[in-house]
N, C-alpha and C positions, 0 to 999 in steps of 0.2 A: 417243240424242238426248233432250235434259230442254227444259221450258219451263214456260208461264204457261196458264191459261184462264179466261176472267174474262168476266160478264155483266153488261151496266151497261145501266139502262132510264135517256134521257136524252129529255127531251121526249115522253112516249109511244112511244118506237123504242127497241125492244131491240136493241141492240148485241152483238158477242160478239170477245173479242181472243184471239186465238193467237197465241201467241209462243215460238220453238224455235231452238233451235242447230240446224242444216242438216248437218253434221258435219263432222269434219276432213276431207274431202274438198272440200267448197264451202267453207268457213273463216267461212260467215257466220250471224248471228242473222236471222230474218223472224218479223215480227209481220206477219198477215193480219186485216184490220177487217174485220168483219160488220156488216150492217143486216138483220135480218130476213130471216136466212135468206141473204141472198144477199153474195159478196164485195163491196165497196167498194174497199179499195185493200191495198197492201201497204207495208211499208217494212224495209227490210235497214239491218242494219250488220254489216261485213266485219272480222272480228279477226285479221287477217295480220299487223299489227303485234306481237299478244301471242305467234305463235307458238314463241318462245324463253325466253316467261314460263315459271318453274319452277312455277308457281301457275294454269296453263292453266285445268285446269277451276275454280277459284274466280273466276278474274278473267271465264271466260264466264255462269258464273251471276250475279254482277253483272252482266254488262250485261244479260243477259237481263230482269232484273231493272227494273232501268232503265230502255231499252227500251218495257217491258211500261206500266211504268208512266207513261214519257211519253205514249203512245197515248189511255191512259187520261185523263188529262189534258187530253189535247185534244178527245177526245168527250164530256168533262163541260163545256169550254170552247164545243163547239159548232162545231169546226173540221171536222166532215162532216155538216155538217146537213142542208147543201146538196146532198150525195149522196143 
């Protein structure tokens, strides 16, 4: 399994993203949001779609990627503040 890990102090809250391919057995990418130490929320995306892609593992480090860095995005946006 490969992924992301990334600390982002947004309003005085440190944040912490995880982000990992689950493996070809679950077929899906999860980012788990942190606030200080403790989970917030999760969010998956399922690549059963690409599994006939000849380019598998590049087309999941993309999303991974992606992903990773939507999260990010949104805890700079302030879309779990309220967690």
């Amino acid at each position: 399994m490969s992924g992301c890990n990334t600390e982002i102090k947004h309003k005085e809250n440190l944040f912490h993203v995880q982000t990992q391919d689950k493996g070809r057995g679950a077929n899906y990418i999860e980012s788990i949001i942190y606030k200080s130490g403790r989970v917030l929320t999760s969010k998956k995306i399922f690549y059963t779609s690409f599994l006939s892609n000849k380019n598998l593992g590049e087309k999941i480090q993309q999303l991974i990627k992606e992903q990773h860095n939507t999260v990010i995005k949104e805890i700079k946006e302030g879309k779990f503040d309220h967690l």
